[in-house]
C-alpha positions as a Markdown table, in Angstrom:
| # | Residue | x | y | z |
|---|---|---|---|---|
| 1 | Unk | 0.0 | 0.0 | 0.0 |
| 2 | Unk | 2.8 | 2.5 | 0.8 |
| 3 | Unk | 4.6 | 1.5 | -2.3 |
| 4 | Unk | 1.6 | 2.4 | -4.6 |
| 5 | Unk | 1.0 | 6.0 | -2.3 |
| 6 | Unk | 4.7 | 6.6 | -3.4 |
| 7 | Unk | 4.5 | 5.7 | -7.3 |
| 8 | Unk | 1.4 | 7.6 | -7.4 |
| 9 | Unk | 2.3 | 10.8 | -5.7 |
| 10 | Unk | 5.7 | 10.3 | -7.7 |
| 11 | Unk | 3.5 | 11.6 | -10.6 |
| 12 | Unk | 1.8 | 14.7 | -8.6 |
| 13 | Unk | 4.9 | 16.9 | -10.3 |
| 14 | Unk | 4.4 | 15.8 | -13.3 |
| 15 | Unk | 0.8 | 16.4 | -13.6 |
| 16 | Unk | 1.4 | 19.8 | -11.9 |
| 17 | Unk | 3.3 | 20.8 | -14.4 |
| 18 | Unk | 1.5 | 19.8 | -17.4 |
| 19 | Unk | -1.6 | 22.1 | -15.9 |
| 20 | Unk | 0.5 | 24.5 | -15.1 |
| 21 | Unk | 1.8 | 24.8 | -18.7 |
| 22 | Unk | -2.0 | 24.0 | -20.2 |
| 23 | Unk | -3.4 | 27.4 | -18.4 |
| 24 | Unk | 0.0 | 29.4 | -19.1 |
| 25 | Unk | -0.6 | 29.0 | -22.8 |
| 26 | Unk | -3.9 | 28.9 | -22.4 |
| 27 | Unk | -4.0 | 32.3 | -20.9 |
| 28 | Unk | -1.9 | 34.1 | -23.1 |
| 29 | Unk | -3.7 | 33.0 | -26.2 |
| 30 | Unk | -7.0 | 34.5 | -25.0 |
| 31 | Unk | -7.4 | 37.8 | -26.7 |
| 32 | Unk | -6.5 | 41.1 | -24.4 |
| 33 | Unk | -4.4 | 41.3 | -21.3 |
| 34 | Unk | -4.6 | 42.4 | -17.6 |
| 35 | Unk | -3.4 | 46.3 | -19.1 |
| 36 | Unk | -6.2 | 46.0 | -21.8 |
| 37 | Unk | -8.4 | 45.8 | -18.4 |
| 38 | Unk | -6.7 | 48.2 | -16.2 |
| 39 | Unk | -6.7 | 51.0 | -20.0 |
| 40 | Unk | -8.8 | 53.3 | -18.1 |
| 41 | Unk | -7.3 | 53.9 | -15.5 |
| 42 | Unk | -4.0 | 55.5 | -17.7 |
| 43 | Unk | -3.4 | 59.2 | -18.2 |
| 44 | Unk | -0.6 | 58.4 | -20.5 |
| 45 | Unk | 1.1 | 56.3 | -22.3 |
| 46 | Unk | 4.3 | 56.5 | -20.6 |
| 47 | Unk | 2.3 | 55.2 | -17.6 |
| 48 | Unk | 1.2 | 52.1 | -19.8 |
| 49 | Unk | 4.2 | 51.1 | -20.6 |
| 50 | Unk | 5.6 | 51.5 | -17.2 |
| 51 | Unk | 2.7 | 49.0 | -15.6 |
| 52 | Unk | 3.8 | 46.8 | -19.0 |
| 53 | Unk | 7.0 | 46.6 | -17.9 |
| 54 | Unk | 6.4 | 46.3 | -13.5 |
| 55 | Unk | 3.7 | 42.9 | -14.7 |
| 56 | Unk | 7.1 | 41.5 | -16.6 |
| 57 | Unk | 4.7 | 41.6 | -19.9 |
| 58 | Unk | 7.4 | 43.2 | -22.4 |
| 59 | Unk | 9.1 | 40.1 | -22.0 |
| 60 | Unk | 8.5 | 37.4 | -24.4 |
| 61 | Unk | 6.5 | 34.4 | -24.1 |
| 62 | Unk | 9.3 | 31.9 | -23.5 |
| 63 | Unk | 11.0 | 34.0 | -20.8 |
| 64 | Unk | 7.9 | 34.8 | -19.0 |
| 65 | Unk | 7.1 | 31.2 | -18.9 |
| 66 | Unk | 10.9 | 30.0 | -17.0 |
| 67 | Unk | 9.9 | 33.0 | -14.5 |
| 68 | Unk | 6.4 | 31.6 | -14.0 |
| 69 | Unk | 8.0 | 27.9 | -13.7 |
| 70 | Unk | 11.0 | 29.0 | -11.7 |
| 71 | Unk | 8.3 | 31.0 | -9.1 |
| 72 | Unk | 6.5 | 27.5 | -9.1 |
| 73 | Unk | 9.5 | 25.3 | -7.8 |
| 74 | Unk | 9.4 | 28.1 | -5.0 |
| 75 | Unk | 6.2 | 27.3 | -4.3 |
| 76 | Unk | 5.4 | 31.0 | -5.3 |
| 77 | Unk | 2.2 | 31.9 | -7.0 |
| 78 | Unk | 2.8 | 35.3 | -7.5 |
| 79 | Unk | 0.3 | 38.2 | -6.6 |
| 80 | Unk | -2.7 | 39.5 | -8.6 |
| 81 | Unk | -2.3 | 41.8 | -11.2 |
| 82 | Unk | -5.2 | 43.9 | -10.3 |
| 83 | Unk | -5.1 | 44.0 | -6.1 |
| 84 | Unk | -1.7 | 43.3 | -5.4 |
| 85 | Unk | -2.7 | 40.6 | -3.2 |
| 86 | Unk | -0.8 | 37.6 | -2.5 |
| 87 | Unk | -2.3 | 34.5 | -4.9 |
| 88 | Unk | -1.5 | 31.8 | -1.8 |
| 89 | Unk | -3.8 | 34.1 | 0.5 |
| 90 | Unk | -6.3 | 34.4 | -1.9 |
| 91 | Unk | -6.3 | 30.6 | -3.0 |
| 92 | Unk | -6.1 | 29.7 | 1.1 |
| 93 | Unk | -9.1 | 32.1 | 1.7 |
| 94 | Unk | -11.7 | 30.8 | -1.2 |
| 95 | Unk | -10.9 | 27.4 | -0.9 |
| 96 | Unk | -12.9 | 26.0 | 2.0 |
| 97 | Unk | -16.0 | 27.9 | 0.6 |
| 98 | Unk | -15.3 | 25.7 | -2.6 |
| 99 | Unk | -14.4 | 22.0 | -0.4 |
| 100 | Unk | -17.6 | 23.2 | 1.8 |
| 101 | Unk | -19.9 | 23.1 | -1.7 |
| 102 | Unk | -18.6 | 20.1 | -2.7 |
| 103 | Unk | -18.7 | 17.8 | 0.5 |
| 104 | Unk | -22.7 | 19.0 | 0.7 |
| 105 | Unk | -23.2 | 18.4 | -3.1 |
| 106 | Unk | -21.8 | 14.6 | -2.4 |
| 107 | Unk | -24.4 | 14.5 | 0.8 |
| 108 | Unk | -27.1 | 15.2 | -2.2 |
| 109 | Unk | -25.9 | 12.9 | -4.8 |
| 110 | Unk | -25.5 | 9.8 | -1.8 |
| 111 | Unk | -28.8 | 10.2 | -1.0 |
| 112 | Unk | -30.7 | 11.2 | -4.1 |
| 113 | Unk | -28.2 | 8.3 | -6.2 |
| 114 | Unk | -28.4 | 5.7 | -4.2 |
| 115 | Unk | -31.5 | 6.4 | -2.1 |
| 116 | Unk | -33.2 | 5.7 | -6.0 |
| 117 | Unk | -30.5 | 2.9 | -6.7 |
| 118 | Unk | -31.7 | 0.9 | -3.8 |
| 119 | Unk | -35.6 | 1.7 | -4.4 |
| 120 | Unk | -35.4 | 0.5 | -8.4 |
| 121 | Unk | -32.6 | -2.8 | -8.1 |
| 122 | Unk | -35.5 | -3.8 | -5.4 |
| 123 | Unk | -37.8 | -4.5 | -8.2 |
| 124 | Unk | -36.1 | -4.5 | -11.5 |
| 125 | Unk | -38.5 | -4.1 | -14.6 |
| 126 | Unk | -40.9 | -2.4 | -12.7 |
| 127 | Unk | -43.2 | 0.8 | -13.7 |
| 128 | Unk | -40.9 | 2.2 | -10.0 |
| 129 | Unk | -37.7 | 1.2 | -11.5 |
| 130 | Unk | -38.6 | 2.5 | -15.4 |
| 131 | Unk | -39.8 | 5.7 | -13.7 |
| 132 | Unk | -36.6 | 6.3 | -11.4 |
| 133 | Unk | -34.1 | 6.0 | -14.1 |
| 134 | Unk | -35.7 | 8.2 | -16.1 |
| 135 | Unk | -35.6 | 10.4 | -13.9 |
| 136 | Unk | -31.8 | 9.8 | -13.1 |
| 137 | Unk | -31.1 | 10.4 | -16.8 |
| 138 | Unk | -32.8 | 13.2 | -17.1 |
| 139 | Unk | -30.9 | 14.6 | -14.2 |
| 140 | Unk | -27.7 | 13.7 | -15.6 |
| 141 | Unk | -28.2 | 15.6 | -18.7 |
| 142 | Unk | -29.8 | 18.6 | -17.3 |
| 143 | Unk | -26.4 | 21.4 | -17.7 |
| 144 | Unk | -25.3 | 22.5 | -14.1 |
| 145 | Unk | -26.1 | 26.6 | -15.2 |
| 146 | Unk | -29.5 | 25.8 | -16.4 |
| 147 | Unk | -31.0 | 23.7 | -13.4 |
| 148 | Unk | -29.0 | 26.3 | -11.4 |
| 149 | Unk | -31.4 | 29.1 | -12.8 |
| 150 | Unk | -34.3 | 26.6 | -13.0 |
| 151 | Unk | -34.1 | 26.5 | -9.0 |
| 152 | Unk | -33.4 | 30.4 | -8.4 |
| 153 | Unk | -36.5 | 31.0 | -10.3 |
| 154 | Unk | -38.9 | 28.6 | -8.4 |
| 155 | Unk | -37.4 | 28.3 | -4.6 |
| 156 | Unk | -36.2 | 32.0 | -4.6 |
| 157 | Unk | -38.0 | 34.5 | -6.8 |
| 158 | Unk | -41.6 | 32.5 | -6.9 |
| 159 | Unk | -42.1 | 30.4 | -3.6 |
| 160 | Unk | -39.0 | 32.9 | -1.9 |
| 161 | Unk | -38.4 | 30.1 | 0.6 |
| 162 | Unk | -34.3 | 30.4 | 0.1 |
| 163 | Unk | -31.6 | 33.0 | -0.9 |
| 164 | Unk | -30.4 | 33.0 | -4.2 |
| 165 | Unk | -27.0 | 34.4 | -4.0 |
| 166 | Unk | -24.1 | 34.6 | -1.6 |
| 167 | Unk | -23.0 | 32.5 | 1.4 |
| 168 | Unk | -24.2 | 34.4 | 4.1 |
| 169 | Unk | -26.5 | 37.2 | 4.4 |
| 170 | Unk | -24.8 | 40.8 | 4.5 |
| 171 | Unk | -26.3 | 41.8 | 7.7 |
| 172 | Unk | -24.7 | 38.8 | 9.3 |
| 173 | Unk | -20.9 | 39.7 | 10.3 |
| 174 | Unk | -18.5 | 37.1 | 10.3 |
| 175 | Unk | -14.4 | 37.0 | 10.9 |
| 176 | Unk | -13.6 | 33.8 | 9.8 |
| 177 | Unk | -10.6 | 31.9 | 11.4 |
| 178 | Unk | -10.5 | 28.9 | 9.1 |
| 179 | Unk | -13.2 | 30.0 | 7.0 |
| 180 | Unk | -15.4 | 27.2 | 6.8 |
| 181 | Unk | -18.4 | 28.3 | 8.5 |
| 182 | Unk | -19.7 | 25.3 | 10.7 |
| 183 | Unk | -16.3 | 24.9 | 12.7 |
| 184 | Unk | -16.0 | 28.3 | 13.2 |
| 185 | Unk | -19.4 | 28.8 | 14.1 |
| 186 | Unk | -18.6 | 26.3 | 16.7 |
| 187 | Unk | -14.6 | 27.7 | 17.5 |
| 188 | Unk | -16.3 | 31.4 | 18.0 |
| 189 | Unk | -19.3 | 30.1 | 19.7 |
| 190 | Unk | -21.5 | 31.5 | 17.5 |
| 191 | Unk | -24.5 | 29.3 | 16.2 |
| 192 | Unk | -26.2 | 32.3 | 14.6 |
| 193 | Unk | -24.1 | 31.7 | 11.4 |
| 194 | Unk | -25.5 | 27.8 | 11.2 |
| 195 | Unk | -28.9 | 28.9 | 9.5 |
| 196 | Unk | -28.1 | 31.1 | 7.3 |
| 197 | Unk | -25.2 | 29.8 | 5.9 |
| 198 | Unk | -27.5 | 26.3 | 5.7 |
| 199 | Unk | -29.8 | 28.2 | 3.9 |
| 200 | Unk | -27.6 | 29.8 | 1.3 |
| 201 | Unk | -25.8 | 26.8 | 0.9 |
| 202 | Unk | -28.9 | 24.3 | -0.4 |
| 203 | Unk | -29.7 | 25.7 | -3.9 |
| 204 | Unk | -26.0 | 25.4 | -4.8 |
| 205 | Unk | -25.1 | 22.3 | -3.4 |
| 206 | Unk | -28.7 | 20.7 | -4.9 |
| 207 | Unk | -27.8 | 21.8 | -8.0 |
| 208 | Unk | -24.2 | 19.9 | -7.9 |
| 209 | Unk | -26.0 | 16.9 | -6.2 |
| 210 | Unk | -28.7 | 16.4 | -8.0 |
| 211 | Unk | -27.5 | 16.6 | -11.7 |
| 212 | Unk | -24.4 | 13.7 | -10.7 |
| 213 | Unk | -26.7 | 11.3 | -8.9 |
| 214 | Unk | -28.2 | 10.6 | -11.8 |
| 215 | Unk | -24.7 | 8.8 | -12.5 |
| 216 | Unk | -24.3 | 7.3 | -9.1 |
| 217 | Unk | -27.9 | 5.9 | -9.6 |
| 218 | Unk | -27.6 | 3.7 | -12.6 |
| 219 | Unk | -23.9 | 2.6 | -12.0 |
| 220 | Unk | -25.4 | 1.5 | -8.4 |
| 221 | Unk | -28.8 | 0.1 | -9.5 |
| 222 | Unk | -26.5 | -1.9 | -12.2 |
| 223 | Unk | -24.1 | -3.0 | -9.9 |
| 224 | Unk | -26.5 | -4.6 | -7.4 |
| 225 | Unk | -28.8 | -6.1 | -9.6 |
| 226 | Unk | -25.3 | -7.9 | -11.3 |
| 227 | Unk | -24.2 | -8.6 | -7.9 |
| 228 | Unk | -27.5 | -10.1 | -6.7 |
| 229 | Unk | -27.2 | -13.0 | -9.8 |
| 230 | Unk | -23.8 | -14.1 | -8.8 |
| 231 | Unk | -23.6 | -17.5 | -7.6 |
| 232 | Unk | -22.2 | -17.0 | -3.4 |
| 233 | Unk | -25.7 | -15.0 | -3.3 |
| 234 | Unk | -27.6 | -17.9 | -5.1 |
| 235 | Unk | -25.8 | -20.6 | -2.6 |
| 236 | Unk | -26.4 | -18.3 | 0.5 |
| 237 | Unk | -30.1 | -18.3 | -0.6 |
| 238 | Unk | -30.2 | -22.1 | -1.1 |
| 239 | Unk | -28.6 | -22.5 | 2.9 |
| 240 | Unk | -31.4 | -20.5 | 3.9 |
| 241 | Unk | -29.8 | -17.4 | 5.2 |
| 242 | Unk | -32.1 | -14.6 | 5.6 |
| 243 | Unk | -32.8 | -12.2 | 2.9 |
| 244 | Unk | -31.7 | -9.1 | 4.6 |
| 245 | Unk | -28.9 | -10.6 | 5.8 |
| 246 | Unk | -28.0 | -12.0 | 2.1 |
| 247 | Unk | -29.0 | -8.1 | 0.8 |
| 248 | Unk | -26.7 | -5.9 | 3.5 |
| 249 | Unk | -23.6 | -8.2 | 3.8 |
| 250 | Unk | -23.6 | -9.8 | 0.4 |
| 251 | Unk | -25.0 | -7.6 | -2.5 |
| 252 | Unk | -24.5 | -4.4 | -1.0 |
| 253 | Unk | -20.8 | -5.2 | 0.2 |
| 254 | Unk | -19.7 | -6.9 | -3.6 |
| 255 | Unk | -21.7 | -3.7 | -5.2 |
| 256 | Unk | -19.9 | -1.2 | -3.2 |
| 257 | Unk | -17.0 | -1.8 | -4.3 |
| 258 | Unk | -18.3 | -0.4 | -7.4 |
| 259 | Unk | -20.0 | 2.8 | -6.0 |
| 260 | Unk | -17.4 | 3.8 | -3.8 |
| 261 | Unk | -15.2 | 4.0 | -7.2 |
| 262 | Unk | -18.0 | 7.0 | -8.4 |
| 263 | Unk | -18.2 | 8.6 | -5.4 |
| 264 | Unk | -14.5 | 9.2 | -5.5 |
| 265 | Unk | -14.2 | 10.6 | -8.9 |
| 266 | Unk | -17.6 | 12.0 | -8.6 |
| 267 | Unk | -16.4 | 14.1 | -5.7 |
| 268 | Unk | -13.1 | 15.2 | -7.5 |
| 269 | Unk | -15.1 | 16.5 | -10.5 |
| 270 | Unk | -17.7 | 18.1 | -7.8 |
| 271 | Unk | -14.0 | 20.2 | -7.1 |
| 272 | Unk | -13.4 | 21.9 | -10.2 |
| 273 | Unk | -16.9 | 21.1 | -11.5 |
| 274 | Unk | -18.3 | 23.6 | -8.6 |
| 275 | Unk | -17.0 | 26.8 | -10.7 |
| 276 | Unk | -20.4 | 27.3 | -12.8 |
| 277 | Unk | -22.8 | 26.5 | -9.6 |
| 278 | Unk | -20.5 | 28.7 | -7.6 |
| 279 | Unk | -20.6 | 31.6 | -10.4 |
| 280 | Unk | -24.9 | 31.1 | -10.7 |
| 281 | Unk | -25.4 | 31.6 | -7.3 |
| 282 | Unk | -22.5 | 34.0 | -6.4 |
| 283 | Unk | -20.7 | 31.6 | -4.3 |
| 284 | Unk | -17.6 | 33.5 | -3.4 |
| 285 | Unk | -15.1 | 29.9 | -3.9 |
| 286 | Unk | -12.1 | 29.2 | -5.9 |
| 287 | Unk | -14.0 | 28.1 | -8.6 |
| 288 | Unk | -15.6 | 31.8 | -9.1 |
| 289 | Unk | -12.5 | 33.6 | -8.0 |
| 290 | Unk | -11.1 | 31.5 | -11.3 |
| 291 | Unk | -13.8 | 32.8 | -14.0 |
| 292 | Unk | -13.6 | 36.5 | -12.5 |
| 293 | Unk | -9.5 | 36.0 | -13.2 |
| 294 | Unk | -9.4 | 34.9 | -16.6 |
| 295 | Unk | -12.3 | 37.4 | -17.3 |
| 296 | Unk | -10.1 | 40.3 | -16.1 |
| 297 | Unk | -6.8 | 38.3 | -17.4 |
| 298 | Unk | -5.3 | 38.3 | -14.0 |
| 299 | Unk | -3.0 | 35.3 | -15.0 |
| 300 | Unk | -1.1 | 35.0 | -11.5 |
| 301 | Unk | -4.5 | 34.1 | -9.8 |
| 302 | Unk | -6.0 | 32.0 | -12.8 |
| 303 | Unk | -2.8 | 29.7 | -13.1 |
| 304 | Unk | -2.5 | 29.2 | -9.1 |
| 305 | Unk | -6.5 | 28.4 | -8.6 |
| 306 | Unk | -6.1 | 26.1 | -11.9 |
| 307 | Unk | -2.7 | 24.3 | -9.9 |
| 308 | Unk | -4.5 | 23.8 | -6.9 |
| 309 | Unk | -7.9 | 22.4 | -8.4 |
| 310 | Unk | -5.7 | 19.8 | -9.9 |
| 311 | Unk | -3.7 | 18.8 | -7.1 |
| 312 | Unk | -7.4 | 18.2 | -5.1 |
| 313 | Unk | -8.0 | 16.2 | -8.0 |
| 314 | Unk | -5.6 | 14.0 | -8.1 |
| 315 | Unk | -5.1 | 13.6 | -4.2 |
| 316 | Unk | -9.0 | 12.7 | -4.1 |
| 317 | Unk | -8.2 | 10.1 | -6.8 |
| 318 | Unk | -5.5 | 8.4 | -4.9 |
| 319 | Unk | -7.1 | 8.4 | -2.0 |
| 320 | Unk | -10.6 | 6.7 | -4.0 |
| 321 | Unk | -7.9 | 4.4 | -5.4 |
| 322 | Unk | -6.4 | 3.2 | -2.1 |
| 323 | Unk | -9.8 | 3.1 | -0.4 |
| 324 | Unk | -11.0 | 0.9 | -3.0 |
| 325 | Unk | -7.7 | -1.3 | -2.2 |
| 326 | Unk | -8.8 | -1.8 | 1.5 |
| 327 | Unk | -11.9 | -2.7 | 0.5 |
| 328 | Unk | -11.6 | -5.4 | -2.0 |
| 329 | Unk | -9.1 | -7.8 | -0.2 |
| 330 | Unk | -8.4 | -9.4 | -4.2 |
| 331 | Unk | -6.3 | -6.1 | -4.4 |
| 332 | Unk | -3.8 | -6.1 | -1.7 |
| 333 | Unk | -2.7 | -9.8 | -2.5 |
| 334 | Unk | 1.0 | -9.8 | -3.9 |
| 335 | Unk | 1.5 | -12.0 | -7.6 |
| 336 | Unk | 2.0 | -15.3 | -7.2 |
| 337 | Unk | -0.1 | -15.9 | -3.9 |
């Protein structure tokens, strides 16, 4: 096991710097540039060309890339172009609001997927099972924006039972000392933030939830009605053990093995899939802070949100992989025994 955390980590740098390469030219073949957004703010042109030269953009492509690489291997991601502020800070400070979305939009899709798994591989072929994965399909191929507005429109500007925008309400003031909400609600002793973050929270995370357990459900309903045919479930039957018994530590243990697989990638994706939920509803993560950088061409803050979405990525991966080791026991057996 410690051998295979070593190989695979062994490729982190690897990966890190083919994103990191990706969004540098990616970047800098977008038309405009951070001075093209800052134009109105010059008198003159000597003043242009002055900024030009402080943001290291008279330099040419190739020796603007070795800085940008040689800043990397410092662990340096630079500062914005258009606040001065430190890219580490700003990644560090956006980034919980980000994990926070995503680890309620996996709550969704675990019980929306396999809450409807479980209800259709009950009774396969049925007018219940037809009905629930149609509906799982047409969950999975509703686009994140447009369910995103569908929900605004109906729970916030019709029924007005949630907020539509934000992560907490601007009358509610809030220091953050990790910045995710429920821990320091509970390190400041302050339960007043609980609800209304809750509340601002469920439209997003719904959203996110919803439109993957769609996935979850027909790669779980498939799994346990395969699972259910093998033969160790048929001889357990014909010994007489009890059906629930056969159904939790039989089916459902085999079929896990399965799930757990797209719960782990489903949850990476839910990382840098997050951006357009959080940009709908105004959800101030990394994923927004992102958009709003390659919109304004702040490159310093798009490259170093890009870097750290991937290294979530793959460490969520690796740890899907090795969880998925301890849990089939076929895995950790060495060749040959």
């Amino acid at each position: 096991m410690t051998g295979e955390i070593l190989r695979r980590l062994a490729f982190l740098p690897v990966t890190l710097f083919a994103v990191a390469t990706l969004v540098f030219l990616t970047l800098r073949a977008l038309p405009g540039s951070t001075v093209d957004m800052l134009a109105s703010q010059f008198s003159t042109a000597g003043l242009r060309d002055q900024l030009i030269a402080q943001l290291g953009l008279d330099r040419s492509l190739w020796e603007q890339y070795l800085i940008y690489m040689s800043e990397l291997i410092r662990l340096d991601l630079g500062r914005s172009f258009i606040t001065g502020k430190d890219v580490s800070v700003m990644v560090w400070e956006t980034l919980p609001v980000t994990i926070e979305l995503a680890v309620a939009s996996l709550i969704v899709m675990l019980i929306a997927g396999l809450g409807m798994a479980l209800a259709a591989a009950a009774r396969p072929g049925s007018i219940l099972d037809g009905a629930l994965r149609f509906i799982a399909m047409t969950l999975f191929a509703l686009p994140w924006f447009w369910f995103g507005i569908l929900l605004i429109l109906v729970f916030s500007l019709w029924l007005d039972w949630l907020p539509a925008f934000g992560r907490l309400p601007s009358s509610v003031t809030y220091e953050p000392i990790t910045n995710f909400v429920l821990i320091d609600a509970i390190l400041q002793g302050r339960p007043d933030l609980i609800r209304p973050w809750l509340t601002h929270l469920i439209l997003p995370s719904l959203t996110v939830g919803l439109t993957t357990a769609g996935v979850l459900m027909r790669l779980a309903r498939s799994g346990i009605i395969e699972t259910s045919k093998l033969d160790f479930v048929r001889t357990a039957r014909m010994k007489g053990v009890p059906g629930r018994r056969i159904y939790l530590r039989h089916i459902l243990r085999n079929a896990a093995l399965g799930i757990l697989t797209v719960i782990g990638l489903q949850f990476g994706a839910m990382l840098g899939g997050s951006v357009i939920a959080e940009v709908v509803f105004g959800y101030p993560g990394i994923g927004r802070m992102m958009v709003d950088a390659v919109l304004t061409r702040d490159y310093a803050v798009a490259q170093g949100a890009a870097l750290v979405l991937a290294v979530f990525y793959v460490l969520v991966n690796l740890a899907t992989d090795l969880a998925y080791r301890w849990a089939d026991p076929r895995l950790r057996r060495k060749p040959g025994r």
